[in-house]
Backbone atoms as SQL, in Angstrom:
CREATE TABLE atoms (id INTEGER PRIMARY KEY, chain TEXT, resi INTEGER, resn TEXT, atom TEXT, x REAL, y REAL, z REAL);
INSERT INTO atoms VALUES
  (1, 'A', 1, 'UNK', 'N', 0.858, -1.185, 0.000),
  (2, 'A', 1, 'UNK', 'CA', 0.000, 0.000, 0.000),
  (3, 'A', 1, 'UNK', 'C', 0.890, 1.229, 0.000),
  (4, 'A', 2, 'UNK', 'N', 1.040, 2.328, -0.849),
  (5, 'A', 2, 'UNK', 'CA', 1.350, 3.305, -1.021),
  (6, 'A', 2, 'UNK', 'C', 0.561, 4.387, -1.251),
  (7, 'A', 3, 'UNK', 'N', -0.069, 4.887, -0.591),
  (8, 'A', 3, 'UNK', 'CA', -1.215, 6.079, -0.305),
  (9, 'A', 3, 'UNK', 'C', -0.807, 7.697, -0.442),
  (10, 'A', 4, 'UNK', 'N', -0.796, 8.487, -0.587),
  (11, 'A', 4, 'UNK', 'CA', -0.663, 9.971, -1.114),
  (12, 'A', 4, 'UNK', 'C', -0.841, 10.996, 0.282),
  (13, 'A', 5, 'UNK', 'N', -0.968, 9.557, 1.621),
  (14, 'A', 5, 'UNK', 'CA', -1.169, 10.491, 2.566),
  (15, 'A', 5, 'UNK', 'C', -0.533, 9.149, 3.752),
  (16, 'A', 6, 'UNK', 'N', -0.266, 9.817, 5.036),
  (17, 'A', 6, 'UNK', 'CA', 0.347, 8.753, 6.011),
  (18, 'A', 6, 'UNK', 'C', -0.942, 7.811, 6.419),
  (19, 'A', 7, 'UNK', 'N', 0.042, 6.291, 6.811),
  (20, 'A', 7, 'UNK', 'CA', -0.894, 5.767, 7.575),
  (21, 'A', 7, 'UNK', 'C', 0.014, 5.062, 8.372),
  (22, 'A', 8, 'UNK', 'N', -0.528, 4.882, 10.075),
  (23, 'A', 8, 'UNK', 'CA', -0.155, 4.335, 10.917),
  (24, 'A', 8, 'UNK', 'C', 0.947, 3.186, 10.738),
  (25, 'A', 9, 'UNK', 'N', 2.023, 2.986, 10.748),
  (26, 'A', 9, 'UNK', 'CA', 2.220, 1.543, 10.035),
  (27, 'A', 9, 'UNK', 'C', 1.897, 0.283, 11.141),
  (28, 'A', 10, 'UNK', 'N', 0.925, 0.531, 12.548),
  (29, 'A', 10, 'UNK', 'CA', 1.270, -0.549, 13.738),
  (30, 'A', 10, 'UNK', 'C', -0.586, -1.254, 13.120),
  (31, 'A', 11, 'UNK', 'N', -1.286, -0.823, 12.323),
  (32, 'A', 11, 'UNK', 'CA', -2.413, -0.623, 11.662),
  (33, 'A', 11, 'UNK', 'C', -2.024, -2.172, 10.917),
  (34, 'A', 12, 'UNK', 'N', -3.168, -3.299, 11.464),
  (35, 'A', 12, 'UNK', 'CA', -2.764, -4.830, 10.976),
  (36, 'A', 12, 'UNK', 'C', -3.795, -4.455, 9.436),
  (37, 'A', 13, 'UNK', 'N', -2.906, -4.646, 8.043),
  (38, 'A', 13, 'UNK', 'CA', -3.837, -4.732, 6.842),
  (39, 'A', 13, 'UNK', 'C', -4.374, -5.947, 6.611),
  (40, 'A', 14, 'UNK', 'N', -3.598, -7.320, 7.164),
  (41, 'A', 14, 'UNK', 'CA', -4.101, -8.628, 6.854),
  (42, 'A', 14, 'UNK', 'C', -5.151, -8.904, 7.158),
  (43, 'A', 15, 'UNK', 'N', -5.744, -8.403, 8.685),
  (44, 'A', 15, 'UNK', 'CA', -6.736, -9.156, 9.052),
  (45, 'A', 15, 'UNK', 'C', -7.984, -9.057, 8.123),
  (46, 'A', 16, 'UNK', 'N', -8.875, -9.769, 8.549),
  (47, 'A', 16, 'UNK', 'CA', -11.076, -10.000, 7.996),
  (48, 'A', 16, 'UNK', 'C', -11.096, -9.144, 8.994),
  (49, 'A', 17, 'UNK', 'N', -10.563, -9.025, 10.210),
  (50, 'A', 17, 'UNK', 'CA', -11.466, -8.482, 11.550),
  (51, 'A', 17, 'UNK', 'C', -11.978, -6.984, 11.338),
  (52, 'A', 18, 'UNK', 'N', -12.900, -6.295, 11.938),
  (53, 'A', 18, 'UNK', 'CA', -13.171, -4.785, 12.233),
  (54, 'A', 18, 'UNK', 'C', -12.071, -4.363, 12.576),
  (55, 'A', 19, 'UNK', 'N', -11.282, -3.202, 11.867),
  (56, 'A', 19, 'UNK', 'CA', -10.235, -2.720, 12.946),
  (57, 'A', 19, 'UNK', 'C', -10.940, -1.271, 12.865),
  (58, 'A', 20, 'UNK', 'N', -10.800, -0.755, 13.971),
  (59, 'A', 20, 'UNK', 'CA', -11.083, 0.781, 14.151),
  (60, 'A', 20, 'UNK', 'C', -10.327, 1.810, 13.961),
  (61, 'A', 21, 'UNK', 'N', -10.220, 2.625, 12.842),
  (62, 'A', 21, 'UNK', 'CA', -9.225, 3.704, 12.750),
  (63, 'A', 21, 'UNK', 'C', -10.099, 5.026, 12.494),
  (64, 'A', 22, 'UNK', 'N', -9.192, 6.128, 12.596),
  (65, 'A', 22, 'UNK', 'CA', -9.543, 7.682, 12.946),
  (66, 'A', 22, 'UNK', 'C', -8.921, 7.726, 11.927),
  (67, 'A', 23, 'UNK', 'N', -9.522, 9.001, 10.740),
  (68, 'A', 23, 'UNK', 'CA', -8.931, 9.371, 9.864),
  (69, 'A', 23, 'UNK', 'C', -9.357, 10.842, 9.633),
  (70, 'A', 24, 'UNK', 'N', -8.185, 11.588, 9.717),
  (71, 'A', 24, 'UNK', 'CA', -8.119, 12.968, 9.603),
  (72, 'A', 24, 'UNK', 'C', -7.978, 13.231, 7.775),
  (73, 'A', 25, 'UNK', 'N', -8.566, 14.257, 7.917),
  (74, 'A', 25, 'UNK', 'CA', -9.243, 15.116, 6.396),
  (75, 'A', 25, 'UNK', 'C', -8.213, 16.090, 6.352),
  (76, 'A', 26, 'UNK', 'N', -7.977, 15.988, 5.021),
  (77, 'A', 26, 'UNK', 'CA', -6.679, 17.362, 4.326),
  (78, 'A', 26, 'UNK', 'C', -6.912, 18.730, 5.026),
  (79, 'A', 27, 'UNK', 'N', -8.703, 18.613, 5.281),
  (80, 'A', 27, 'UNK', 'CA', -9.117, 20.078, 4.957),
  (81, 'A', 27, 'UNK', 'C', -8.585, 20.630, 6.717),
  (82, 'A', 28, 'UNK', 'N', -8.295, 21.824, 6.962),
  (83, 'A', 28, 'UNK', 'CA', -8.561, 21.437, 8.734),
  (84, 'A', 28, 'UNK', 'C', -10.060, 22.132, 9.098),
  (85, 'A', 29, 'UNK', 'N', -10.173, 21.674, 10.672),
  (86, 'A', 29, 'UNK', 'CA', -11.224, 21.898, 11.205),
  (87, 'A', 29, 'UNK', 'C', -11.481, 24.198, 11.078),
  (88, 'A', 30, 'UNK', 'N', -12.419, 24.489, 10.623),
  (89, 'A', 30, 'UNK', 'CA', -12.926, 25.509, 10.464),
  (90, 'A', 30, 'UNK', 'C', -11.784, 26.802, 11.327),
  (91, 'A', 31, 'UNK', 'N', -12.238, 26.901, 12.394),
  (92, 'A', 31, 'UNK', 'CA', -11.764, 27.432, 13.356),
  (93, 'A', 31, 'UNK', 'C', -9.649, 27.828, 13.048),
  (94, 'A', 32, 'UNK', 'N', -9.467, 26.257, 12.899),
  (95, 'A', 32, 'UNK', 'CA', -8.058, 26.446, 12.832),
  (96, 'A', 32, 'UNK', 'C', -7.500, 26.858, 10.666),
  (97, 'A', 33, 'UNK', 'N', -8.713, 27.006, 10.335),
  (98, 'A', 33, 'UNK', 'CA', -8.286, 27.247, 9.284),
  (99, 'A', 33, 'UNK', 'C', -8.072, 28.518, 9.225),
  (100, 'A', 34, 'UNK', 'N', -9.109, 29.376, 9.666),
  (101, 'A', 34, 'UNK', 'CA', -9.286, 30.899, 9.815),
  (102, 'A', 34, 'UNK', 'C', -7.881, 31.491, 10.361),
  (103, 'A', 35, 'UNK', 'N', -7.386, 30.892, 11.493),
  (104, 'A', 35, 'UNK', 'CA', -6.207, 31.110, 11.776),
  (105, 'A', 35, 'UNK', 'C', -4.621, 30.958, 11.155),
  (106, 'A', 36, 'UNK', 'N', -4.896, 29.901, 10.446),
  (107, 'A', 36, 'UNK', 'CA', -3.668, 29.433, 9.787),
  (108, 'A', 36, 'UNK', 'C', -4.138, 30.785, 8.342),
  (109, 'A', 37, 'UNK', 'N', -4.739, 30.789, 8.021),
  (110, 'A', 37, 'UNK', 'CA', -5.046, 31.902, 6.550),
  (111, 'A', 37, 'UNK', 'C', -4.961, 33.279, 7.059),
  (112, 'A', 38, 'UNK', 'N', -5.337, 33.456, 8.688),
  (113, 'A', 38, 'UNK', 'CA', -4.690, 34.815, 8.804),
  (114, 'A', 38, 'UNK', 'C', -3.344, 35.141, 9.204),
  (115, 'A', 39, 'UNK', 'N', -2.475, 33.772, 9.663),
  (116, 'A', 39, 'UNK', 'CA', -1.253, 34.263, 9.962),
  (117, 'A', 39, 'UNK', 'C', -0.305, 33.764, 8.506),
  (118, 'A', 40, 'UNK', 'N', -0.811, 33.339, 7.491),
  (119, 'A', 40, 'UNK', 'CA', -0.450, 33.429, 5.889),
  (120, 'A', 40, 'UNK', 'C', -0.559, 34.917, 5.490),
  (121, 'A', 41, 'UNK', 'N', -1.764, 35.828, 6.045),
  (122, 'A', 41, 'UNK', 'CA', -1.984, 36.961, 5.284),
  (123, 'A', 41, 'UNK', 'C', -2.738, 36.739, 4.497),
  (124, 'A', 42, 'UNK', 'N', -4.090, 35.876, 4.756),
  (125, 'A', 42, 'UNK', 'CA', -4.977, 35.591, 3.575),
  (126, 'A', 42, 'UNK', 'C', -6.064, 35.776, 4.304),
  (127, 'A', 43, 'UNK', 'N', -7.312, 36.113, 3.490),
  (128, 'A', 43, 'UNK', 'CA', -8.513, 36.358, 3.747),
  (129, 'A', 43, 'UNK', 'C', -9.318, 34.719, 4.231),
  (130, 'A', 44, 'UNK', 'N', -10.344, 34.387, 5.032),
  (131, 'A', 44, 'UNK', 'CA', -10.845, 33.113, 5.624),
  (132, 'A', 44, 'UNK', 'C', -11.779, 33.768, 6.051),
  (133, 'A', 45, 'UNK', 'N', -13.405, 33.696, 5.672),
  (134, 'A', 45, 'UNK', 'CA', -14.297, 33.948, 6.829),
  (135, 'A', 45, 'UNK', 'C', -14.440, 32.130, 7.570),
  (136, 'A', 46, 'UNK', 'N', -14.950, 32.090, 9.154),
  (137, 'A', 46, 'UNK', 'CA', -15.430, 31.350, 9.268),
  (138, 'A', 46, 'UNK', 'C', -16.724, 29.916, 8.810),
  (139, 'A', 47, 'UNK', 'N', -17.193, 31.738, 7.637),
  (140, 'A', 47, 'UNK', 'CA', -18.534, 30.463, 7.436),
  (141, 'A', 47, 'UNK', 'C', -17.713, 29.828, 5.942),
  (142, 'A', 48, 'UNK', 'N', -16.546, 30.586, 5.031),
  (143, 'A', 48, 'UNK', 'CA', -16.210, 29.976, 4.027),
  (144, 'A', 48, 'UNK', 'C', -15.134, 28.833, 4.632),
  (145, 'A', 49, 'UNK', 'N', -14.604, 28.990, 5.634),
  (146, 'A', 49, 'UNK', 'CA', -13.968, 27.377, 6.347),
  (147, 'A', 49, 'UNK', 'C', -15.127, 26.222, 6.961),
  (148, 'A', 50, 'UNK', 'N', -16.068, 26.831, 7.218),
  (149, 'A', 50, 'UNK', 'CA', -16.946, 25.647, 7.663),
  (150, 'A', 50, 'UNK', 'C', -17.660, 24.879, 6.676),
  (151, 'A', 51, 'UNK', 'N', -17.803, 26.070, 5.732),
  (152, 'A', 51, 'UNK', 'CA', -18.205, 25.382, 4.312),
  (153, 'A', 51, 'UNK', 'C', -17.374, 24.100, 3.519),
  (154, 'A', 52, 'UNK', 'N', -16.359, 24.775, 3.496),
  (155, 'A', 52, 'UNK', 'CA', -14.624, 23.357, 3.024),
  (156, 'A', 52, 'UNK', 'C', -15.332, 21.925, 4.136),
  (157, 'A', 53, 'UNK', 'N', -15.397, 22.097, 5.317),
  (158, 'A', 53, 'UNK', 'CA', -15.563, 21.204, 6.370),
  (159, 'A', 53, 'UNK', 'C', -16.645, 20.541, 5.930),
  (160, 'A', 54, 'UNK', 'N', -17.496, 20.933, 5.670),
  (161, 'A', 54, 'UNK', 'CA', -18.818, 20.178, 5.211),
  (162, 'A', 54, 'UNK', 'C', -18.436, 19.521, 4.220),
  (163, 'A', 55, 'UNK', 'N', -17.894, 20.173, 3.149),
  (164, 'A', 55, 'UNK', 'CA', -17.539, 19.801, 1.636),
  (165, 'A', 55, 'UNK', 'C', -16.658, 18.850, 1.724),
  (166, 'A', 56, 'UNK', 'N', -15.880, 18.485, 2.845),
  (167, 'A', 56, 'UNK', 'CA', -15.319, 17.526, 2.512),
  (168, 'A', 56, 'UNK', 'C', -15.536, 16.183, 3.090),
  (169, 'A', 57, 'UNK', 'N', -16.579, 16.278, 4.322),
  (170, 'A', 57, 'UNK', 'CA', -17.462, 15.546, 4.603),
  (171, 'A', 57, 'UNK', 'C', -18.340, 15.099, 3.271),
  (172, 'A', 58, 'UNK', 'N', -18.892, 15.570, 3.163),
  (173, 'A', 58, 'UNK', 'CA', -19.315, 15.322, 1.223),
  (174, 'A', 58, 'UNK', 'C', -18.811, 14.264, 0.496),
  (175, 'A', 59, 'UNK', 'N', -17.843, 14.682, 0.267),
  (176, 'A', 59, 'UNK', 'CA', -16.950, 14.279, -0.808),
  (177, 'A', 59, 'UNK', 'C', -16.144, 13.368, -0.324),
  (178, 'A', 60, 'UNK', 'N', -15.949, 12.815, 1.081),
  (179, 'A', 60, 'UNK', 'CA', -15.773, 11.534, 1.795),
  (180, 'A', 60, 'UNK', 'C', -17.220, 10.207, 1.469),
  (181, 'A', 61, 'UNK', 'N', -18.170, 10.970, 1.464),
  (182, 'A', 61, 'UNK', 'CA', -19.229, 9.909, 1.669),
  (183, 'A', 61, 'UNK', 'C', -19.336, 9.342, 0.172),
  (184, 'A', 62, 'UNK', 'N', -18.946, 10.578, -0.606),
  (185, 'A', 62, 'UNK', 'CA', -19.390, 10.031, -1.959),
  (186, 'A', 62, 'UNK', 'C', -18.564, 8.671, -2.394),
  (187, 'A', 63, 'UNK', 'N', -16.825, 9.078, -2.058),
  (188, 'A', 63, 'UNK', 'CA', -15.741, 8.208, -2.041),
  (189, 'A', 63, 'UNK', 'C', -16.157, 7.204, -1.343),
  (190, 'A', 64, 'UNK', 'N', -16.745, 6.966, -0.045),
  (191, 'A', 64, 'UNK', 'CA', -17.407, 5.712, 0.616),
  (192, 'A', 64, 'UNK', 'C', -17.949, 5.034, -0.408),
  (193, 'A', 65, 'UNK', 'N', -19.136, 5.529, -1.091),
  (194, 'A', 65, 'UNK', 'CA', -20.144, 4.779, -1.945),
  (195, 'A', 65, 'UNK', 'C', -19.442, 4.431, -3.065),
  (196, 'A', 66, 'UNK', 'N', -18.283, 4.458, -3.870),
  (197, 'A', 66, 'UNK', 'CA', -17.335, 4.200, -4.866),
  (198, 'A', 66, 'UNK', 'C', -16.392, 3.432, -4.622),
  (199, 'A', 67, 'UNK', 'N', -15.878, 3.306, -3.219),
  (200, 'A', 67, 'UNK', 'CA', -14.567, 2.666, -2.645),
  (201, 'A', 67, 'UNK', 'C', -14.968, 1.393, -1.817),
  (202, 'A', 68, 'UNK', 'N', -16.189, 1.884, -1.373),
  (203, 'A', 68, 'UNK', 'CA', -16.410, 0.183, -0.234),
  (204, 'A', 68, 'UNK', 'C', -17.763, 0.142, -0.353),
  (205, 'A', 69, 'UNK', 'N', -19.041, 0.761, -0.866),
  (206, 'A', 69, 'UNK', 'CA', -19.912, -0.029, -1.150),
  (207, 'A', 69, 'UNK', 'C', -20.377, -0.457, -2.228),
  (208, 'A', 70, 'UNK', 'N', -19.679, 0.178, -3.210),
  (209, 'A', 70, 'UNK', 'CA', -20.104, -0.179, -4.059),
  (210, 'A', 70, 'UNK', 'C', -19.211, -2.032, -4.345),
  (211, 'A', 71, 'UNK', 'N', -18.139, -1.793, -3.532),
  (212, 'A', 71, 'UNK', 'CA', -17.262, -3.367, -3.356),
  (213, 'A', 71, 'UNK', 'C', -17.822, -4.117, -2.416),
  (214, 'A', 72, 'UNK', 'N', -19.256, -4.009, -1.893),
  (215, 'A', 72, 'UNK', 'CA', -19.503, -4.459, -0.827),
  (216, 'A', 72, 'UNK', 'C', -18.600, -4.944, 0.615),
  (217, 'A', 73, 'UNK', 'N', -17.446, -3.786, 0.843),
  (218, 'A', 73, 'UNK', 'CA', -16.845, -3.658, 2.027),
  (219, 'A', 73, 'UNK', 'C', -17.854, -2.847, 3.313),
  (220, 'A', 74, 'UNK', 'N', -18.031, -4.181, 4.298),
  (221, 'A', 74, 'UNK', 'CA', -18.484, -3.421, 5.021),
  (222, 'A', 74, 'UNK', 'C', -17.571, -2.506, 6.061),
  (223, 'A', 75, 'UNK', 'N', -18.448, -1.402, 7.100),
  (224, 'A', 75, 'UNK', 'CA', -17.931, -0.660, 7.050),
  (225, 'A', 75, 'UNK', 'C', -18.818, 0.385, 8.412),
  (226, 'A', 76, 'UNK', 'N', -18.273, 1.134, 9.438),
  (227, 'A', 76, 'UNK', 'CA', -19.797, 1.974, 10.313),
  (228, 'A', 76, 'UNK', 'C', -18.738, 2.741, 10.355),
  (229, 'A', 77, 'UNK', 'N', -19.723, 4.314, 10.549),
  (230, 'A', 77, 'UNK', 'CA', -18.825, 5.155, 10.506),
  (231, 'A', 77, 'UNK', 'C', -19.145, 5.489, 12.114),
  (232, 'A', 78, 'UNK', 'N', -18.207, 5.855, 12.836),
  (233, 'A', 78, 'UNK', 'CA', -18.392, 5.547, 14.492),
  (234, 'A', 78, 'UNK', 'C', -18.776, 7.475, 14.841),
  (235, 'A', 79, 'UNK', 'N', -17.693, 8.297, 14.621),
  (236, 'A', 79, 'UNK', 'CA', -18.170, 9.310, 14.711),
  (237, 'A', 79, 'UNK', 'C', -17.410, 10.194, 14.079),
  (238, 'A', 80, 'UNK', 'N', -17.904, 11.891, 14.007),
  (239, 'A', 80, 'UNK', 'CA', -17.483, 12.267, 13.017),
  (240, 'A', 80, 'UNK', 'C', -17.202, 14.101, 13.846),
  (241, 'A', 81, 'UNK', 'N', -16.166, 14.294, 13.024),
  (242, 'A', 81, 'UNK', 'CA', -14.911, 15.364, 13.858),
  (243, 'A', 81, 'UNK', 'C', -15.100, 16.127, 13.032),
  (244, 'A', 82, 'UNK', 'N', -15.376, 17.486, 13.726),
  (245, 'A', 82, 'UNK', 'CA', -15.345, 18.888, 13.193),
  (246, 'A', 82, 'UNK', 'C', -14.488, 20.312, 13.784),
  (247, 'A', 83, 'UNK', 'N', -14.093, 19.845, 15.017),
  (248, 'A', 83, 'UNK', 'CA', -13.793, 20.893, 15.350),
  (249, 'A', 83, 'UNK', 'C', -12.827, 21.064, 16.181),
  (250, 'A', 84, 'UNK', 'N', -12.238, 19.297, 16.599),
  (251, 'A', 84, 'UNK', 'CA', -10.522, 19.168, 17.389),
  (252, 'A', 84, 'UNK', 'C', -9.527, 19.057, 16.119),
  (253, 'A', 85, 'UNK', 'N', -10.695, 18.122, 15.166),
  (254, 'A', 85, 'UNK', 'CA', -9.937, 17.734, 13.791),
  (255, 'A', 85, 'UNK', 'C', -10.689, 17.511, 13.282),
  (256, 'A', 86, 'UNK', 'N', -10.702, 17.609, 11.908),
  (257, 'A', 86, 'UNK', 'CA', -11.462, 17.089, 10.604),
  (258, 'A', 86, 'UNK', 'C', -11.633, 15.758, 10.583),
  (259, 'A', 87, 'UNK', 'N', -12.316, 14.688, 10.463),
  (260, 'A', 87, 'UNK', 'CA', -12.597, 13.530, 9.772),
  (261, 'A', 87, 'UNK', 'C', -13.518, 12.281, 10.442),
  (262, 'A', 88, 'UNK', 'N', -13.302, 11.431, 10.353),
  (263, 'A', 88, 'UNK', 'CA', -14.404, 10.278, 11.156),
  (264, 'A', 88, 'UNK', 'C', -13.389, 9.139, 12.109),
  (265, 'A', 89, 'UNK', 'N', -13.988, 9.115, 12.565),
  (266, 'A', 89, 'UNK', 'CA', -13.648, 6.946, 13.220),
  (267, 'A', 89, 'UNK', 'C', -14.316, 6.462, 12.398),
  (268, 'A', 90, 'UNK', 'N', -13.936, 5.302, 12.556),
  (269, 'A', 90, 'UNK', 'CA', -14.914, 4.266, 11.509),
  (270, 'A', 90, 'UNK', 'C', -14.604, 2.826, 11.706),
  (271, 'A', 91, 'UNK', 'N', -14.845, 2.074, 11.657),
  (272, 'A', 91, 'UNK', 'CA', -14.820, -0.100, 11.744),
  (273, 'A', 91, 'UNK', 'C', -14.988, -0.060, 10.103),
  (274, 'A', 92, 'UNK', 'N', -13.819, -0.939, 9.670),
  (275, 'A', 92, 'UNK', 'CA', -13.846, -1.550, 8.610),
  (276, 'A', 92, 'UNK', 'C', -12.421, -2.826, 8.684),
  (277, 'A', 93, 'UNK', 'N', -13.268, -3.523, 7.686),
  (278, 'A', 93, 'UNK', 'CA', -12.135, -4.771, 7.493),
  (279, 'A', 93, 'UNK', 'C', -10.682, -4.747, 7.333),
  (280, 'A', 94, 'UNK', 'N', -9.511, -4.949, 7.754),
  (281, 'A', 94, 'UNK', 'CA', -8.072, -4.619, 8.476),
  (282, 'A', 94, 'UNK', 'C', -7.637, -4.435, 6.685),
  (283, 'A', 95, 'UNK', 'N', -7.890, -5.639, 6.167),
  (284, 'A', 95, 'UNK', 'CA', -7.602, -5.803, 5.114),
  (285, 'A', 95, 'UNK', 'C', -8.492, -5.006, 3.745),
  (286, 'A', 96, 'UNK', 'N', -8.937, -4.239, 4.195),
  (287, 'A', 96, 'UNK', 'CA', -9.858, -3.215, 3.037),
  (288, 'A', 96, 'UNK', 'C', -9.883, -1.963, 3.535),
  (289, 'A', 97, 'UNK', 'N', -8.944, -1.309, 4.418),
  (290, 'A', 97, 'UNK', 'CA', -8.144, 0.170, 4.630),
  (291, 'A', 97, 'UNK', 'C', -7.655, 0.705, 3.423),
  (292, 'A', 98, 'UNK', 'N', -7.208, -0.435, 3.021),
  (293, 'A', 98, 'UNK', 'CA', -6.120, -0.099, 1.534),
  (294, 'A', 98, 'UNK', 'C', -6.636, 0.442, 0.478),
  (295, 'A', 99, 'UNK', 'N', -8.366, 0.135, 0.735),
  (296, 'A', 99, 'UNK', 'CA', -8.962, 0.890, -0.543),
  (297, 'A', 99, 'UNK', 'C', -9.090, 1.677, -0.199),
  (298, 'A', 100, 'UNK', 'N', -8.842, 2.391, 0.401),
  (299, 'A', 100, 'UNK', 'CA', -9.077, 3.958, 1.101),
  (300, 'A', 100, 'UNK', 'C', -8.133, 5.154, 1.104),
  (301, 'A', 101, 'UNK', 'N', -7.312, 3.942, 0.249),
  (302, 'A', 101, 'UNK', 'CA', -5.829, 5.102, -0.798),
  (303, 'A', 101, 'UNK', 'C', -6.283, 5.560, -2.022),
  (304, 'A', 102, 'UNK', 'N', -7.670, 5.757, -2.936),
  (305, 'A', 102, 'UNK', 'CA', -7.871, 5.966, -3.348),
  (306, 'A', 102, 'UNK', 'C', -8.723, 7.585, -3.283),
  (307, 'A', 103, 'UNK', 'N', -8.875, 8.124, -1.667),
  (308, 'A', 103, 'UNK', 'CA', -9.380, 8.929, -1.232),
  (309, 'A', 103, 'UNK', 'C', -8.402, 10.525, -1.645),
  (310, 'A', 104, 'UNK', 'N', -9.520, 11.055, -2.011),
  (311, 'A', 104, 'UNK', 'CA', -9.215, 12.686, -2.362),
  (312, 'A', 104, 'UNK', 'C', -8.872, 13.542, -1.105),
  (313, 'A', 105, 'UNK', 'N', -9.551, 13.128, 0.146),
  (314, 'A', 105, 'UNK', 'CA', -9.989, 13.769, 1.467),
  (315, 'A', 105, 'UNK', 'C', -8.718, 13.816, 2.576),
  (316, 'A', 106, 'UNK', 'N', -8.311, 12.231, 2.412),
  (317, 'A', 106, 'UNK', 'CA', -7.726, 11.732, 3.585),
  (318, 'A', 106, 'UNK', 'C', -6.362, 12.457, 3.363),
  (319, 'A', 107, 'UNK', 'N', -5.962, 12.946, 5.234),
  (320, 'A', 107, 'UNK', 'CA', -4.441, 13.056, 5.426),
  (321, 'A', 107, 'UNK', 'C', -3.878, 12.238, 5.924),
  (322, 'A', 108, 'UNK', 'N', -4.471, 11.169, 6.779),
  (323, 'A', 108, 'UNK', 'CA', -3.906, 10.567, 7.715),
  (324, 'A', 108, 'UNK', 'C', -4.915, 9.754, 8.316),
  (325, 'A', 109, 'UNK', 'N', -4.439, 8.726, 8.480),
  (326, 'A', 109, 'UNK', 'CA', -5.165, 7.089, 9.328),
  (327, 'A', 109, 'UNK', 'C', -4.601, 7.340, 10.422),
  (328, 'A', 110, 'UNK', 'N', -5.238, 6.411, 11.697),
  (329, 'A', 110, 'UNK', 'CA', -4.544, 6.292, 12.928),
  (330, 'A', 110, 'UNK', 'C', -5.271, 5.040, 13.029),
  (331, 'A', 111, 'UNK', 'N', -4.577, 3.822, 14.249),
  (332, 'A', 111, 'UNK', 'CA', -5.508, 3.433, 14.826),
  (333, 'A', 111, 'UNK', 'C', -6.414, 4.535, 16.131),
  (334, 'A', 112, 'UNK', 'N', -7.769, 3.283, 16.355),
  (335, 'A', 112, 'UNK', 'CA', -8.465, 3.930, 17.317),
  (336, 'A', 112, 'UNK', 'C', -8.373, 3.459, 18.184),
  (337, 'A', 113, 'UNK', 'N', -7.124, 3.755, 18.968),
  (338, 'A', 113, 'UNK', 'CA', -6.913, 3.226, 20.831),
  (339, 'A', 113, 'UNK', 'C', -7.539, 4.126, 21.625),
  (340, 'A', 114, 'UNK', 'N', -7.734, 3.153, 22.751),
  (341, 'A', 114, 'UNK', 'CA', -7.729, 4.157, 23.741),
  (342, 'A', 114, 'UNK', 'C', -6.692, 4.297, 24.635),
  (343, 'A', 115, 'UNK', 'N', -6.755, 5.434, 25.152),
  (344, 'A', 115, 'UNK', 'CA', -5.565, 6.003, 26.053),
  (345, 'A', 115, 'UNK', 'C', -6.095, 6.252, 27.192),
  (346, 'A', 116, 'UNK', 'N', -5.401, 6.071, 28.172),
  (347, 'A', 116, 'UNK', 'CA', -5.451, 6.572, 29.564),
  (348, 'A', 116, 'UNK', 'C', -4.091, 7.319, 30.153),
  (349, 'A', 117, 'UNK', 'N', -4.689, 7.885, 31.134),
  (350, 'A', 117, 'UNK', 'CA', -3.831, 9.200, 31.927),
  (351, 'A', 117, 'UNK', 'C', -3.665, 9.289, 32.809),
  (352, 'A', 118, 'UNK', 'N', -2.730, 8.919, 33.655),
  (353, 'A', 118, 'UNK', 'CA', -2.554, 8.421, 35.143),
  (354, 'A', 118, 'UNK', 'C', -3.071, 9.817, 35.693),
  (355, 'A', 119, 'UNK', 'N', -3.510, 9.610, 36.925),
  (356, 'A', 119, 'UNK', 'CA', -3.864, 10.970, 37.950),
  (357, 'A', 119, 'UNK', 'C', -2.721, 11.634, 38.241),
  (358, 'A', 120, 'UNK', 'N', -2.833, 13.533, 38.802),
  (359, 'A', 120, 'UNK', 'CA', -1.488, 13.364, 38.873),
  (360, 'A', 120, 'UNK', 'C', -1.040, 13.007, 40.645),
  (361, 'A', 121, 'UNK', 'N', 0.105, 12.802, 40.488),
  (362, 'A', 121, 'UNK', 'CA', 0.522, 12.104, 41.914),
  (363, 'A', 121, 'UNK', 'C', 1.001, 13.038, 43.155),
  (364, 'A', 122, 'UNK', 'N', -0.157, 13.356, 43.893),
  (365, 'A', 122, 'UNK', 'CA', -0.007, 14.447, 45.325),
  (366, 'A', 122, 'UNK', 'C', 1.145, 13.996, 46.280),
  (367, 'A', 123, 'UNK', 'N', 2.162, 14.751, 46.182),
  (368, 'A', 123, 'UNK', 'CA', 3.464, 14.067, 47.388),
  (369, 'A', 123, 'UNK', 'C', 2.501, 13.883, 48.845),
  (370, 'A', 124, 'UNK', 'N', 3.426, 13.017, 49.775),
  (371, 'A', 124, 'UNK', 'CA', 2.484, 12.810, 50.840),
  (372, 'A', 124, 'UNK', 'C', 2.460, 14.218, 51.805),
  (373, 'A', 125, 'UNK', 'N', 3.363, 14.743, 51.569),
  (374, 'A', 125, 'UNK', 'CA', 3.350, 16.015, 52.513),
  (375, 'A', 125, 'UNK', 'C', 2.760, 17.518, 51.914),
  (376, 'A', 126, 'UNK', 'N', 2.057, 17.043, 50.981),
  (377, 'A', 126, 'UNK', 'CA', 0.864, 18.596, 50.190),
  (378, 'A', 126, 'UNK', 'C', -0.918, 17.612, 50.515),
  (379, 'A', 127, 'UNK', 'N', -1.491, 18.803, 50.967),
  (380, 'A', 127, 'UNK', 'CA', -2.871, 18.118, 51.203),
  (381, 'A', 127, 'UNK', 'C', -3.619, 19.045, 50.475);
């Protein structure tokens, strides 16, 4: 697999199983676009970055219906990111990620772990 954008390499392609990955969108989330175009020196209203955001939500789903259903890859899209980051979670087959190098949208795969965060640790002599 050679894709036009990164992907995780700890991300198993062999398996049948559901694997869960997060995939961030070229476009960025609204908010941080406005910012990145004003410290370029370029014009960004908010509603023409939220617009891109939608649009490329769009133009992900359409690529869905061309890339995995129409191949009958199944596939759920778990949830969908607008505003830490652009793009979705999603469950699909380990081994049918790969069609998803065919995407206009995508910057980047991750898996979908979860993480935890130890508390932080009060010395015994602060109350």
């Amino acid at each position: 697999m050679n894709p036009s954008f990164y992907v995780d390499p700890s991300i198993d392609f062999s398996t049948n199983e559901m694997t869960s990955i997060i995939i961030e969108f070229k476009t960025k989330p609204a908010a941080v676009a406005v910012k990145v175009a004003e410290a370029a020196g370029e014009q960004l209203t908010l509603e023409e970055a939220t617009k891109q955001v939608e649009e490329s939500h769009a133009k992900f789903q359409e690529e869905l219906k061309t890339l995995l259903e129409d191949q009958q890859v199944p596939y759920k899209i778990r949830h969908v990111y607008k505003t830490a980051l652009n793009g979705v979670s999603m469950e699909i087959p380990g081994k049918d990620i790969k069609r998803l190098s065919q995407s206009t949208v995508i910057a980047r795969i991750y898996p979908n772990k979860k993480v935890h965060i130890m508390p932080p640790v009060t010395p015994f002599n602060q109350k």
